[in-house]
C-alpha beads as a LAMMPS data file, in Angstrom:
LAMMPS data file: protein, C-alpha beads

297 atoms
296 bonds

1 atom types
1 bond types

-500.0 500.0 xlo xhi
-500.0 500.0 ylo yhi
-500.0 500.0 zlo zhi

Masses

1 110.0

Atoms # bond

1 1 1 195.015 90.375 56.281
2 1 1 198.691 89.870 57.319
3 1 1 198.953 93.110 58.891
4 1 1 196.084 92.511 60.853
5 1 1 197.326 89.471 61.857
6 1 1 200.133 90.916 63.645
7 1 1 198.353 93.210 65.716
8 1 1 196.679 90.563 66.581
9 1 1 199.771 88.552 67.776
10 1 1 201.150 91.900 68.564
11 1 1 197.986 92.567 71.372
12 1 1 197.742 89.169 72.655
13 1 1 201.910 89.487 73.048
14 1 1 201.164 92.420 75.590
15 1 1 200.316 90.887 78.638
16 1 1 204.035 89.126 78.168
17 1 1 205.780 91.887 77.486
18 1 1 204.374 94.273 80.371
19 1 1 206.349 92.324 82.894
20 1 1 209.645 93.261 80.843
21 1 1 208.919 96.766 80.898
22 1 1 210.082 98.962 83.685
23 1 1 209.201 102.279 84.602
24 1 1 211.893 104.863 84.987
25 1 1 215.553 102.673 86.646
26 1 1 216.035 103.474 90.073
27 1 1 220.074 103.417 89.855
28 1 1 221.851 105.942 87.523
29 1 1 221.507 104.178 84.086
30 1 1 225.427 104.411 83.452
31 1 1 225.619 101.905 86.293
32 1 1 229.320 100.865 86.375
33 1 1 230.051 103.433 84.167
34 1 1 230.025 106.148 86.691
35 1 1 233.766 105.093 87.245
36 1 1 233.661 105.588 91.073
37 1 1 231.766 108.624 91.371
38 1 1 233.566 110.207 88.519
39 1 1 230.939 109.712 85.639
40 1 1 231.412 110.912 82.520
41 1 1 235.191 112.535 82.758
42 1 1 236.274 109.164 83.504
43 1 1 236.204 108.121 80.612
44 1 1 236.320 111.385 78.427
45 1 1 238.592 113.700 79.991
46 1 1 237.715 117.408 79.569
47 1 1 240.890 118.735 79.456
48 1 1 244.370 117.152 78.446
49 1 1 243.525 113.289 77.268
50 1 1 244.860 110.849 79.417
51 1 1 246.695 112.878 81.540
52 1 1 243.877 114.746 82.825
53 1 1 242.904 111.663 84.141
54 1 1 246.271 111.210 85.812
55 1 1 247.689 107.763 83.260
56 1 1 250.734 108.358 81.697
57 1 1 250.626 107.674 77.598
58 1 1 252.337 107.182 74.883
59 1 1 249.730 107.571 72.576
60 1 1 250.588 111.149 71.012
61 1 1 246.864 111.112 70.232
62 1 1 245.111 111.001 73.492
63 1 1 242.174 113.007 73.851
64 1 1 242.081 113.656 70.523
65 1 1 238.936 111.731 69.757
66 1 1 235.496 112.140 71.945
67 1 1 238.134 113.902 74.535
68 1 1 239.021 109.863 75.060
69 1 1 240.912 109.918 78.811
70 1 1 241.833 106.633 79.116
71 1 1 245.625 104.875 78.185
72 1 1 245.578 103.374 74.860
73 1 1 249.139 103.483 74.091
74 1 1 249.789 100.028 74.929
75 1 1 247.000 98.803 72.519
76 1 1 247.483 101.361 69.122
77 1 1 249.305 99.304 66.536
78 1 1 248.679 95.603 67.754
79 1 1 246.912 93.070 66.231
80 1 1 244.390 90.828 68.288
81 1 1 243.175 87.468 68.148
82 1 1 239.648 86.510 68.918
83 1 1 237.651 83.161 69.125
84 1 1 237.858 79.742 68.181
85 1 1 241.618 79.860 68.413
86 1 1 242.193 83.009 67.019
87 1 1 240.474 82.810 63.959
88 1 1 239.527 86.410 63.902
89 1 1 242.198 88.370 63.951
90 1 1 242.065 92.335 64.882
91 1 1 244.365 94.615 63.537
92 1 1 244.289 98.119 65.949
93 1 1 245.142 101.569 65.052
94 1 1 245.079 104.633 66.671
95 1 1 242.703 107.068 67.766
96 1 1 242.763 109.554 65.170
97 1 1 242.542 106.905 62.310
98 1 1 238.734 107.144 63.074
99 1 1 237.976 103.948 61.870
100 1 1 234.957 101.932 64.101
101 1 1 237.963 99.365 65.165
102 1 1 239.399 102.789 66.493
103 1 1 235.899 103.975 67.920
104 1 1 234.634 101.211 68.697
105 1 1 236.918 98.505 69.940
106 1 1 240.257 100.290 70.961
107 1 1 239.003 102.552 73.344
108 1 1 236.642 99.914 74.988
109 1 1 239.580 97.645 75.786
110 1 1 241.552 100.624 76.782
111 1 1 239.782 100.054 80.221
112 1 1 238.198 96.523 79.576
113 1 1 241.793 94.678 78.388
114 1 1 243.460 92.582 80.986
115 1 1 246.632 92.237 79.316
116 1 1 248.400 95.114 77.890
117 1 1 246.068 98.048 79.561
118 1 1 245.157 96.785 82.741
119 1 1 243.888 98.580 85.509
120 1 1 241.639 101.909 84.638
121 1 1 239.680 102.330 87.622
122 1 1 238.068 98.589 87.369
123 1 1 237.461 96.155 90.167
124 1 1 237.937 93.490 87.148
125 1 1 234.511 91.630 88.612
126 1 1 230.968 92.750 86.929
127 1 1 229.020 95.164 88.780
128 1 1 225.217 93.899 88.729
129 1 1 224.322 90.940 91.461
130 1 1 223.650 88.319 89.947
131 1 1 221.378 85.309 91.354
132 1 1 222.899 82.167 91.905
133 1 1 220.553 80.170 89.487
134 1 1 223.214 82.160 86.840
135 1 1 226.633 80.598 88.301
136 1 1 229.627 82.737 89.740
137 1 1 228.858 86.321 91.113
138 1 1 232.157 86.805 90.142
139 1 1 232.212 87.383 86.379
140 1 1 235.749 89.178 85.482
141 1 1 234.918 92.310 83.464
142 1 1 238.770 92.103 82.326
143 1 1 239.230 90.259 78.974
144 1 1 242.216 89.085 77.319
145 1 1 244.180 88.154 80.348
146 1 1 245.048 84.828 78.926
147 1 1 245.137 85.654 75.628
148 1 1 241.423 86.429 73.414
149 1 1 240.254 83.043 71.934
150 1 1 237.906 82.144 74.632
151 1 1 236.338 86.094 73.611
152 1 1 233.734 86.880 71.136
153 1 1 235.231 88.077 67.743
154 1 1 235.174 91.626 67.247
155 1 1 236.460 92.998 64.150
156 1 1 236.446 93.433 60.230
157 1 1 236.747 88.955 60.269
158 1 1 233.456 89.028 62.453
159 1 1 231.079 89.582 59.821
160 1 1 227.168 89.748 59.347
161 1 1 225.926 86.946 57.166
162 1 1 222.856 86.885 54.697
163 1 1 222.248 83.509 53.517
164 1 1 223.088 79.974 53.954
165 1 1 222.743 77.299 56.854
166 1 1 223.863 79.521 59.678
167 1 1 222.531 82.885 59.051
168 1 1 219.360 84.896 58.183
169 1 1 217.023 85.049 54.921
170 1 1 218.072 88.309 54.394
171 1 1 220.095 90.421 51.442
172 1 1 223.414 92.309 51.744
173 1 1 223.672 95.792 49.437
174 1 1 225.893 98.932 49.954
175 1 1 224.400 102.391 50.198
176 1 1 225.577 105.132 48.263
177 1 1 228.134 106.301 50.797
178 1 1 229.361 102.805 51.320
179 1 1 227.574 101.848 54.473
180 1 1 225.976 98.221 54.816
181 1 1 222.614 97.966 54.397
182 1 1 220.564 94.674 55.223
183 1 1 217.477 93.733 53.656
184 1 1 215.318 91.223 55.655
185 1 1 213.340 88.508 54.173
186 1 1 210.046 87.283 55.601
187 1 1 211.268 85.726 58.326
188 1 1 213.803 87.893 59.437
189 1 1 211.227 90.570 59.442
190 1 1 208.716 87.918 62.051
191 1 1 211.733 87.981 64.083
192 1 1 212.010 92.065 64.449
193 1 1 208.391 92.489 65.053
194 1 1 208.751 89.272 67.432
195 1 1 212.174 91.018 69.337
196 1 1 213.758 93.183 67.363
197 1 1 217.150 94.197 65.596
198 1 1 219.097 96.019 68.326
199 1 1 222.648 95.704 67.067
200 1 1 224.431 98.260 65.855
201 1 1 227.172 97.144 63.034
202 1 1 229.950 98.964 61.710
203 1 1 230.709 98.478 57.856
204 1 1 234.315 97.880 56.384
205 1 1 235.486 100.724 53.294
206 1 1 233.569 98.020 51.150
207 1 1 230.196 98.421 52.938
208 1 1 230.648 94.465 54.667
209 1 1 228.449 94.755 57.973
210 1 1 230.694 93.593 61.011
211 1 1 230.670 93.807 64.369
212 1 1 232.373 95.262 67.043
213 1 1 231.892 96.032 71.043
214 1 1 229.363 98.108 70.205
215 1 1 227.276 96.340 67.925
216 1 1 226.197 94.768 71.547
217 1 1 226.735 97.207 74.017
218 1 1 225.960 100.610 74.332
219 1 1 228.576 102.297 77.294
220 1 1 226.364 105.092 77.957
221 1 1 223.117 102.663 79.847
222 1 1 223.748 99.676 81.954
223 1 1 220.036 98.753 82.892
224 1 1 217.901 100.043 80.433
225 1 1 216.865 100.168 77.094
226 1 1 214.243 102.445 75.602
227 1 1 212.393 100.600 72.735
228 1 1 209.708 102.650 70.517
229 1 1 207.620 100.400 68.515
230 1 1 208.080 100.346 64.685
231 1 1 204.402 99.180 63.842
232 1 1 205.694 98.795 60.088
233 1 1 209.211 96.995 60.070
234 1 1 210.453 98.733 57.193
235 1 1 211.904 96.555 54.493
236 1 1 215.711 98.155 54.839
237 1 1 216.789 97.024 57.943
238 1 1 220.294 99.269 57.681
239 1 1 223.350 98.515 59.499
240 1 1 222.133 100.070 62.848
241 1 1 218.246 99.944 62.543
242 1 1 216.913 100.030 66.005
243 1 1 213.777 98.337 64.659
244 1 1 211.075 96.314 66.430
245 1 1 208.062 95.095 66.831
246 1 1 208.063 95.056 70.987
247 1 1 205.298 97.411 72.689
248 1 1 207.239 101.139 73.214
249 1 1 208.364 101.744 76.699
250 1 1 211.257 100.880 79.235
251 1 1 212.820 97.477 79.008
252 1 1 215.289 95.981 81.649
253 1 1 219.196 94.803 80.424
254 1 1 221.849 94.357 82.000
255 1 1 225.741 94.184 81.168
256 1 1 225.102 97.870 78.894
257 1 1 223.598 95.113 76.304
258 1 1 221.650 97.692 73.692
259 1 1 218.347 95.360 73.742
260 1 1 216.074 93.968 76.256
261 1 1 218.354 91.251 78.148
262 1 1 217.685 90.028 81.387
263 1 1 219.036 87.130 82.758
264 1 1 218.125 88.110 86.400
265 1 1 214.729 87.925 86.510
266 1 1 213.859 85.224 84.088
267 1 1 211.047 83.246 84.266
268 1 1 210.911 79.689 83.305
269 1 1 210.819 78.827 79.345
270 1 1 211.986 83.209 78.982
271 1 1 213.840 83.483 75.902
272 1 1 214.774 86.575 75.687
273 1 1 218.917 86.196 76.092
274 1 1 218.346 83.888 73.170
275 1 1 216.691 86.138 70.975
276 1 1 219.271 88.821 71.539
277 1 1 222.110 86.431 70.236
278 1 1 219.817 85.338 67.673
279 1 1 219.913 88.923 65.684
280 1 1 222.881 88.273 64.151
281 1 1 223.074 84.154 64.458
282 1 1 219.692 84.029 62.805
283 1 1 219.622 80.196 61.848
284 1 1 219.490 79.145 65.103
285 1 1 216.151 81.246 65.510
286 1 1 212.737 79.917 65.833
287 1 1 211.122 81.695 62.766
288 1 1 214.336 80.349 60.444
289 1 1 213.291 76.407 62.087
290 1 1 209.491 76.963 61.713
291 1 1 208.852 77.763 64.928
292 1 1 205.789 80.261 66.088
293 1 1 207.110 81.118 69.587
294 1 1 207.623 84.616 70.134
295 1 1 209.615 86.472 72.745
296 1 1 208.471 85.605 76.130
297 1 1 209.800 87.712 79.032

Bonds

1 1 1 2
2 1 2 3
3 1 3 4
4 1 4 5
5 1 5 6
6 1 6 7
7 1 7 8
8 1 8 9
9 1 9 10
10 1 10 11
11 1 11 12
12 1 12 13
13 1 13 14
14 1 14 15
15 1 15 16
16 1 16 17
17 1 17 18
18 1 18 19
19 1 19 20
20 1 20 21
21 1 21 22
22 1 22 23
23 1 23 24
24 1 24 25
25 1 25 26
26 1 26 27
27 1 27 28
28 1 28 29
29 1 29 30
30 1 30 31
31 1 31 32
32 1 32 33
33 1 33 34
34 1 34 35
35 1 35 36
36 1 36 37
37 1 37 38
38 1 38 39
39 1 39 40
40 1 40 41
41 1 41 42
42 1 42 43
43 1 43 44
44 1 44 45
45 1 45 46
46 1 46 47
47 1 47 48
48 1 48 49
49 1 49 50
50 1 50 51
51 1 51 52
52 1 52 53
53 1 53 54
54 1 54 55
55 1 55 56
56 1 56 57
57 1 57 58
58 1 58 59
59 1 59 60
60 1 60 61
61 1 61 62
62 1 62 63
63 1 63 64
64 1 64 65
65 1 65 66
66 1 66 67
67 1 67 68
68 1 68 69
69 1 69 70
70 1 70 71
71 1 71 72
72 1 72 73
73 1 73 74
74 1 74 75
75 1 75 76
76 1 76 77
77 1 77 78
78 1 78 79
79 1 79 80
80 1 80 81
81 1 81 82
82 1 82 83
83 1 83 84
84 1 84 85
85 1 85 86
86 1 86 87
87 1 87 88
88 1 88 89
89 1 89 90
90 1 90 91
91 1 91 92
92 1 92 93
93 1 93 94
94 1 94 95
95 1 95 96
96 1 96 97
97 1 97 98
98 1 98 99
99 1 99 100
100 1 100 101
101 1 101 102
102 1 102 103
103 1 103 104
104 1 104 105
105 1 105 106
106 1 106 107
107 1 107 108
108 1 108 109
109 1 109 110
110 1 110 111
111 1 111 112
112 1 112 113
113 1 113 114
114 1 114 115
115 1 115 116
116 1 116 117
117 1 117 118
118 1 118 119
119 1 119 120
120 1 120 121
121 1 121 122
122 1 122 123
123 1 123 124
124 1 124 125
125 1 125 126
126 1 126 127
127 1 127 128
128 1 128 129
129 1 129 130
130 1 130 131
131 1 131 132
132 1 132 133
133 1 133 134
134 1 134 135
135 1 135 136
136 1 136 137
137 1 137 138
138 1 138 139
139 1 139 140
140 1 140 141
141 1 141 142
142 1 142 143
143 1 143 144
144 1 144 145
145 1 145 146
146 1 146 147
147 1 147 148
148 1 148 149
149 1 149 150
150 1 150 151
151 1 151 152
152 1 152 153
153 1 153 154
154 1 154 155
155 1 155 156
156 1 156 157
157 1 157 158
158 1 158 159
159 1 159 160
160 1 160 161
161 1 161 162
162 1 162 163
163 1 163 164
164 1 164 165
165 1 165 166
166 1 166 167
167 1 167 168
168 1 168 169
169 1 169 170
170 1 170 171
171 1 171 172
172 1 172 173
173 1 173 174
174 1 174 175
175 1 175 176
176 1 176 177
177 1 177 178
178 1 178 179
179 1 179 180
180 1 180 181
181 1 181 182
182 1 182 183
183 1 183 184
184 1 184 185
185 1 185 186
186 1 186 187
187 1 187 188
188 1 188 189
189 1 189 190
190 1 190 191
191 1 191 192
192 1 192 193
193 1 193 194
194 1 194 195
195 1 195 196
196 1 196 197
197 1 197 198
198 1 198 199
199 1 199 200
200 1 200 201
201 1 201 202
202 1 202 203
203 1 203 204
204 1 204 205
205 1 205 206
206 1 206 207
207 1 207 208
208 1 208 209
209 1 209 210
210 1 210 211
211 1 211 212
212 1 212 213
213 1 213 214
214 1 214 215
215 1 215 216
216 1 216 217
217 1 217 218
218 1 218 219
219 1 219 220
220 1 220 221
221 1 221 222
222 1 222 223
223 1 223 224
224 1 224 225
225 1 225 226
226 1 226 227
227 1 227 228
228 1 228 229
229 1 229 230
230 1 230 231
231 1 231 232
232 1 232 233
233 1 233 234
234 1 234 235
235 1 235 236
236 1 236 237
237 1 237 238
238 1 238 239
239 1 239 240
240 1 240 241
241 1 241 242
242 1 242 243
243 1 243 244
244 1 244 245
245 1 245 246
246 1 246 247
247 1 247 248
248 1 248 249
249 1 249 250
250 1 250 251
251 1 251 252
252 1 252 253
253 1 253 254
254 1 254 255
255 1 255 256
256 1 256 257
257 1 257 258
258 1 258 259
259 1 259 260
260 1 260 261
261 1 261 262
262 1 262 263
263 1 263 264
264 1 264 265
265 1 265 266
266 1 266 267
267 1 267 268
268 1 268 269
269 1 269 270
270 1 270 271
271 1 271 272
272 1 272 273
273 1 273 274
274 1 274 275
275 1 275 276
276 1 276 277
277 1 277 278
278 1 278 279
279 1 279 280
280 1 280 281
281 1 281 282
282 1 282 283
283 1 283 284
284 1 284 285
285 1 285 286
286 1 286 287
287 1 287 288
288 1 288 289
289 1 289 290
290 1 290 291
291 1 291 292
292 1 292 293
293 1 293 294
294 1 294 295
295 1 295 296
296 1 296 297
């Protein structure tokens, strides 16, 4: 009876979702990403790291992970705090440590920071047009230029919570190869078949789940995101699931965001910005406060 229940919410849900879905983008899905006309070597540089992108470096590592050609000398070895007055502190590396910080926040702010590695091809304003309903058109796409409180943490203090006032009905456990795995309860499973669980978390040496740039965003596709439908939401969510109960297809995003998020084209009483934030923050969700609504595009 309950599984026929949701593909019943599931099929009256369609008409909703149709409007979100898009057919193939127009524009080159790496969007800003194509660095100027550059593309791909902008970032990863064929031959010679950073210097066959033409930045000097003092990183004796450059290139030496995903043929990274961007500067990240200025940021290996410095410690970063994010949000709420620095609460979350960041401790970087360097390239070759391979650890997700490495992967997954250092070279990101190798182009994105706007204090110790500025510059890197950027205009330093986002590249989508945004209407004016949303506020400025001139969002900076530089962070940390006065410092990172006012940023979102990133980092092995940013954790994923299971449990408690703020956070989901789920369960934390570690895999066998130390990797966080994240069990949802009932109503964290309502709210993957209602949006989904997009993120993609990396897991500290102790298997914690935390997040970092690109738990959010995925650099490689600016304005879409391609969504199969899990009919089943299995009862292991995992650290990086990609679960949901959304129709299959195309779905418009914006800002390289990993999940169907659309501020553009809203419609009034749309939700889905919220439920994108709400994957991780799941107490402020609808299904944690007894609410029925679902995701409405």
């Amino acid at each position: 009876m309950k599984r026929n229940f949701l593909i019943a919410l599931m099929f009256m849900a369609t008409a909703g979702f149709a409007a979100a879905q898009i057919g193939a983008p127009s524009t080159d899905v790496l969007g800003a990403h194509l660095n100027g006309g550059r593309g791909c070597a902008g970032c990863h540089a064929p031959h010679s790291g950073a210097a066959g992108n033409g930045n000097k470096t003092t990183a004796a590592d450059s290139g030496d992970y995903a043929l990274w050609g961007q500067d990240v000398g200025g940021l290996e070895n410095t410690t970063l705090a994010f949000g709420d007055n620095g609460k979350y502190v960041e401790a970087l590396t360097t390239l070759t440590a391979g650890t997700p910080d490495s992967q997954n926040v250092l070279t990101c702010l190798s182009c994105h920071d706007g204090n110790i590695a500025k510059g890197a091809m950027m205009t330093g304003t986002v590249y989508e047009t945004l209407p004016a309903s949303y506020g400025t058109n001139g969002v900076p796409t530089f962070i940390g230029k006065n410092g990172y409180n006012s940023d979102h943490p990133v980092g092995p203090m940013a954790t994923f919570g299971c449990g408690g006032a703020y956070n989901w009905d789920c369960t934390l456990s570690v895999s066998s190869s130390n990797k966080a795995v994240v069990t949802p309860g009932p109503k964290m499973a309502q709210f993957i078949q209602n949006y989904g669980f997009f993120v993609s978390l990396s897991s500290t040496p102790t298997g914690t789940p935390y997040v970092t740039c690109t738990s959010c965003h995925n650099q490689h596709s600016m304005n879409v995101v391609n969504v199969t439908n899990t009919a089943t939401i299995s009862t292991t969510a995992g650290a990086a699931a990609g679960l949901s109960g959304l129709p299959s297809g195309y779905y418009q995003t914006m800002f390289f965001i990993r999940a169907p998020y659309n501020p553009k084209d809203q419609t009034v009483g749309s939700n889905q910005t919220a439920q994108f934030c709400r994957q991780c923050h799941g107490g402020e969700s609808n299904e944690m406060n007894g609410g029925t609504a679902v995701t409405n595009f």
